[in-house]
LOPAKE-476401 format. One record per residue (C-alpha): residue number from 1; residue in three letters; chain; x, y, z. Coordinates in pm, whole numbers, plus 50000, padded with zeros to 5 digits. Example, Ala and Ser with C-alpha at 12.3 -4.5 7.8 and 13.67 -1.06 7.14 Angstrom:
% LOPAKE-476401
{1, "Ala", "A", {51230, 49550, 50780}}
{2, "Ser", "A", {51367, 49894, 50714}}
//
This chain:
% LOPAKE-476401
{1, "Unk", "A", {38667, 18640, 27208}}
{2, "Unk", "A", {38768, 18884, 27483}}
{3, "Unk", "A", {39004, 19063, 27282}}
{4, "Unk", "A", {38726, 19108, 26979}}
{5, "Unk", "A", {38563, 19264, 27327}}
{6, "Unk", "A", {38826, 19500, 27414}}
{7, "Unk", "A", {38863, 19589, 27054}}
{8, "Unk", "A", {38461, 19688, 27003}}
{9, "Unk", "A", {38476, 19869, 27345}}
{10, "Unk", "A", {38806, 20088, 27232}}
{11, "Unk", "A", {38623, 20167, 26889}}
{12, "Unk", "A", {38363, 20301, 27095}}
{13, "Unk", "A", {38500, 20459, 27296}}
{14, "Unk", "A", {38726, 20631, 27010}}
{15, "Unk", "A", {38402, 20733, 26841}}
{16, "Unk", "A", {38224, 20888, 27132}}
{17, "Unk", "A", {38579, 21123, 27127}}
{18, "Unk", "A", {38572, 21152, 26802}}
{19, "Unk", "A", {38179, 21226, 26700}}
{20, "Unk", "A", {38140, 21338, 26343}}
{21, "Unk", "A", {38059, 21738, 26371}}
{22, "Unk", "A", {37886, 21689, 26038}}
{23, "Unk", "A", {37650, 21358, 25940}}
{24, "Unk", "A", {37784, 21384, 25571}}
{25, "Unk", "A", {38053, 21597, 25410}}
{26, "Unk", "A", {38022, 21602, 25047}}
{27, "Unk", "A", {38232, 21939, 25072}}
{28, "Unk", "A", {38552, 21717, 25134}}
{29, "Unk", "A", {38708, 21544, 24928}}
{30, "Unk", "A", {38728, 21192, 25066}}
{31, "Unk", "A", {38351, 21260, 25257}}
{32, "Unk", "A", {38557, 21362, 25589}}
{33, "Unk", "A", {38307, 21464, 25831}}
{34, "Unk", "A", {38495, 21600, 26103}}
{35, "Unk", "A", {38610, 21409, 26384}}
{36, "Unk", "A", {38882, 21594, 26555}}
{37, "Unk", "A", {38992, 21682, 26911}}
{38, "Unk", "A", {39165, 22028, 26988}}
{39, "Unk", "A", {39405, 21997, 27294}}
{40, "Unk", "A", {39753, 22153, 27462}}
{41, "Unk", "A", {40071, 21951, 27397}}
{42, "Unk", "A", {40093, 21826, 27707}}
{43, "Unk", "A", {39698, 21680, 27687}}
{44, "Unk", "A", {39816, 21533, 27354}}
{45, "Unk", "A", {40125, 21379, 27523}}
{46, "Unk", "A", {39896, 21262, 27807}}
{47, "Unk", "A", {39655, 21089, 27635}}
{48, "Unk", "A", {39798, 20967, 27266}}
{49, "Unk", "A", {39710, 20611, 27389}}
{50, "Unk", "A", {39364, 20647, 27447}}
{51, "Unk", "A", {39301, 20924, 27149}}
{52, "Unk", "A", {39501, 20703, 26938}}
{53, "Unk", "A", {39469, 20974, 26624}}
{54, "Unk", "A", {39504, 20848, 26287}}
{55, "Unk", "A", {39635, 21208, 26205}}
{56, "Unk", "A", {39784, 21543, 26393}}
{57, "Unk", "A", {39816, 21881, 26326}}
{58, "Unk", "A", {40113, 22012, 26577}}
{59, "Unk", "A", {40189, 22399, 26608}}
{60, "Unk", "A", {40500, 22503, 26821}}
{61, "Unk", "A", {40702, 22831, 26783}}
{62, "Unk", "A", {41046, 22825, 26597}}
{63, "Unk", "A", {41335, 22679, 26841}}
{64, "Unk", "A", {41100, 22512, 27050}}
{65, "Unk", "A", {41056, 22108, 27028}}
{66, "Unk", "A", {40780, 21888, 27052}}
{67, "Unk", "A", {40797, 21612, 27355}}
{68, "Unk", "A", {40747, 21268, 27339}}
{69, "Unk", "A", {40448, 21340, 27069}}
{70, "Unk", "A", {40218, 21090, 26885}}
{71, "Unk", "A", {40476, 20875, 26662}}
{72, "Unk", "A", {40291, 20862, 26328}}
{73, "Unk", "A", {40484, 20856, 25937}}
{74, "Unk", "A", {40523, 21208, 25806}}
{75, "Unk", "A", {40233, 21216, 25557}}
{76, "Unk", "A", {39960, 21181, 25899}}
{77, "Unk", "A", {40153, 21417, 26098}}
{78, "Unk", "A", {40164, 21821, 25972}}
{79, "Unk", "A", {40428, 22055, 26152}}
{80, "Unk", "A", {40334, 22379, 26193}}
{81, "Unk", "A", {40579, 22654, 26315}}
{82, "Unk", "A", {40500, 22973, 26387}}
{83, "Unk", "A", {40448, 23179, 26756}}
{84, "Unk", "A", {40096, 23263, 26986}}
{85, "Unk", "A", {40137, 23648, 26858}}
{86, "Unk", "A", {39864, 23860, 26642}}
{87, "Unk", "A", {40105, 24137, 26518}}
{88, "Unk", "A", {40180, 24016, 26144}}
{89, "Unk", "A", {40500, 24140, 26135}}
{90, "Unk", "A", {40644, 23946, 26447}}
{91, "Unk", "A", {40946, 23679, 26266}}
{92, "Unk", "A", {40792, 23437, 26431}}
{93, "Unk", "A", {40382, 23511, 26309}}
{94, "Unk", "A", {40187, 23285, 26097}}
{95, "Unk", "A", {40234, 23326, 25712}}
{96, "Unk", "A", {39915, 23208, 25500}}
{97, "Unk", "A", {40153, 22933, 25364}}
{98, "Unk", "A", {40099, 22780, 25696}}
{99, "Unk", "A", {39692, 22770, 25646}}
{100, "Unk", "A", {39725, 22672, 25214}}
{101, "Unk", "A", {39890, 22368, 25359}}
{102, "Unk", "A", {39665, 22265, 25623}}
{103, "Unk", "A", {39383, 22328, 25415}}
{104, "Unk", "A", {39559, 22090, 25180}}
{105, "Unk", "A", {39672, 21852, 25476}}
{106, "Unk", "A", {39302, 21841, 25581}}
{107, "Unk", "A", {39177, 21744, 25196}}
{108, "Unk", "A", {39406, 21433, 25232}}
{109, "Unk", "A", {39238, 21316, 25515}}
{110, "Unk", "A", {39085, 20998, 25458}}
{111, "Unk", "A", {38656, 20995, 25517}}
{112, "Unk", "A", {38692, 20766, 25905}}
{113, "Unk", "A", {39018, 21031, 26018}}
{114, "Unk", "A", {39036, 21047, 26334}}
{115, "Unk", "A", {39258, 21448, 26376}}
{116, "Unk", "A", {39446, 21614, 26669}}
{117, "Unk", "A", {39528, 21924, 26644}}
{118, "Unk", "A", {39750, 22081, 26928}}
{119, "Unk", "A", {39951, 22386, 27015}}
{120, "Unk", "A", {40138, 22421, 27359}}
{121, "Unk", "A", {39810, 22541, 27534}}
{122, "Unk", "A", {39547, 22433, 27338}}
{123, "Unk", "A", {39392, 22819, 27348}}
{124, "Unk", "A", {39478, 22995, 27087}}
{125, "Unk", "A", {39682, 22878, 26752}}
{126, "Unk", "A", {39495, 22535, 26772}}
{127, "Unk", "A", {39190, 22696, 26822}}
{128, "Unk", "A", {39221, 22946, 26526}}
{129, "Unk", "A", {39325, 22690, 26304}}
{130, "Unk", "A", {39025, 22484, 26418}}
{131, "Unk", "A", {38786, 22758, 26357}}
{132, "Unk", "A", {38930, 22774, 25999}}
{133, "Unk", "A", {38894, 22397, 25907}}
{134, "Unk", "A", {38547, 22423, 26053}}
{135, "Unk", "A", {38426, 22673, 25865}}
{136, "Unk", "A", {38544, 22556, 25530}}
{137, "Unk", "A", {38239, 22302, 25577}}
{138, "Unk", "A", {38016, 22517, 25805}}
{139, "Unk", "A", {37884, 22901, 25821}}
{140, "Unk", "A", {38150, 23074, 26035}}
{141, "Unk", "A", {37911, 23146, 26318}}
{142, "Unk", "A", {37828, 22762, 26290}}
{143, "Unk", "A", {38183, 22706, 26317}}
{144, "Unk", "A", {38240, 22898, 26594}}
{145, "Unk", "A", {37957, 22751, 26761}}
{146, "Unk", "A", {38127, 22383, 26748}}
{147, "Unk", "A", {38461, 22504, 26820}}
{148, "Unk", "A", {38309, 22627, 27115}}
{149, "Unk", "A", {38116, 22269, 27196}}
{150, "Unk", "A", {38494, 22101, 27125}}
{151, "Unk", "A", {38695, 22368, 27298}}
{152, "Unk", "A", {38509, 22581, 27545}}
{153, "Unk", "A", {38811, 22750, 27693}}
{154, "Unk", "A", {38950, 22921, 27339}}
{155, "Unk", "A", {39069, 23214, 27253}}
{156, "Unk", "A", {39141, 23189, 26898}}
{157, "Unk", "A", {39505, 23417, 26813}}
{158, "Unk", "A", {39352, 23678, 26584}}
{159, "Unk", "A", {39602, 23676, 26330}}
{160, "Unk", "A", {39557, 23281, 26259}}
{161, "Unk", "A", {39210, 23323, 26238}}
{162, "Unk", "A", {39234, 23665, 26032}}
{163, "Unk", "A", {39488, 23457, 25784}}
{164, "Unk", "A", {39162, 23197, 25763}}
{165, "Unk", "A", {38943, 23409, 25660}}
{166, "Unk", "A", {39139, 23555, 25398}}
{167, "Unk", "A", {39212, 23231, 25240}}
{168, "Unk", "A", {38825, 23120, 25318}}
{169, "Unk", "A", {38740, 23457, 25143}}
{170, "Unk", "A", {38492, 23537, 25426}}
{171, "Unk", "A", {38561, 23897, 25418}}
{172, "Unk", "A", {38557, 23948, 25804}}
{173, "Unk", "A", {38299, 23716, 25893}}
{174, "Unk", "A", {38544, 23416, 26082}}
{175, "Unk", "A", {38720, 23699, 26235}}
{176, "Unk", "A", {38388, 23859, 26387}}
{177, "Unk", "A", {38329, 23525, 26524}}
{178, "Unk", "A", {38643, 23467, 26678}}
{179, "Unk", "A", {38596, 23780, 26864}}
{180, "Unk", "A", {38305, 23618, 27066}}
{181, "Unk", "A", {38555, 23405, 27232}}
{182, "Unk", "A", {38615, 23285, 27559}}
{183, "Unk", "A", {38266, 23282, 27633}}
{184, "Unk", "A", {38132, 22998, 27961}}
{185, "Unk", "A", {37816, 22988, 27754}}
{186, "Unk", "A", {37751, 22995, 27353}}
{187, "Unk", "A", {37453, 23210, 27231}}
{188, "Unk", "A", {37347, 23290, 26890}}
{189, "Unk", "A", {37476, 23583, 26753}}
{190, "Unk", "A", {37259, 23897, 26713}}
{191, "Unk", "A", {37129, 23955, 26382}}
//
């Protein structure tokens, strides 16, 4: 009886973390409606007991390695490597092969996923990427407007967010947003 307890009170708790962004999600392919959490490496590292994900998205540079991450089989865990720069002709810079696959990693995800998505500070490439997965369901300046609500210290890396909006086809629109970030408060955009 006290463990049925414990186990109510930790789904609970897991939901409150992970509150659906949307109420329905017919836009995804298995209903999905966005429960994620957007944090450093070291948060994720800090707190993979109690977030318990049921899937990650990690970003690191090349040469770097992740430590002591969330152990979870390869087909719940996408690796993303590519450096916090916005010049597109860096080695190390994002490649829109990087967003086709999380955009295909995300339509795996089953409807009650639970997502992490991390980079090393939680500011930037996480953040981006965010913004992107968000506004595949959501008008970008919706998107950026929970991005801000799950991340209130981003910065989203340009160039990430610049690749999302060419694969989105938003013509400009995600990357306008972006450009309203950090911001302490989040106001509606000026018509």
């Amino acid at each position: 009886m006290a463990l049925a307890a414990e186990t109510r009170a930790a789904e609970k708790q897991l939901d409150a973390l992970y509150a659906p962004l949307l109420g329905t999600n017919p836009d995804h392919p298995n209903g999905w409606t966005i429960r994620l959490i957007v944090a450093s490496q070291t948060e994720a590292r800090h707190n993979r007991a109690l977030w318990a994900p049921s899937h990650l998205i990690s970003i690191r540079a090349p040469g770097t390695k992740l430590l002591s991450m969330i152990e979870l089989p390869e087909e719940r865990h996408l690796e993303l490597l590519f450096g916090d720069v916005t010049d597109p002709d860096e080695p190390d810079a994002a490649r829109i092969e990087a967003i086709e696959r999380t955009f295909a990693f995300i339509d795996g995800l089953p409807g009650d996923a639970h997502l992490l998505v991390h980079c090393l500070r939680g500011i930037g490439r996480s953040t981006a990427l965010t913004l992107g997965i968000l506004a595949r369901y959501m008008e970008p300046e919706e998107a950026a407007a929970a991005l801000h609500g799950l991340r209130p210290e981003a910065k989203p890396n340009r160039h990430v967010t610049a690749l999302c909006d060419t694969v989105l086809g938003l013509k400009g629109r995600l990357a306008k947003q972006a450009l309203r970030f950090p911001a302490k408060a989040w106001k509606p955009a000026r018509s």
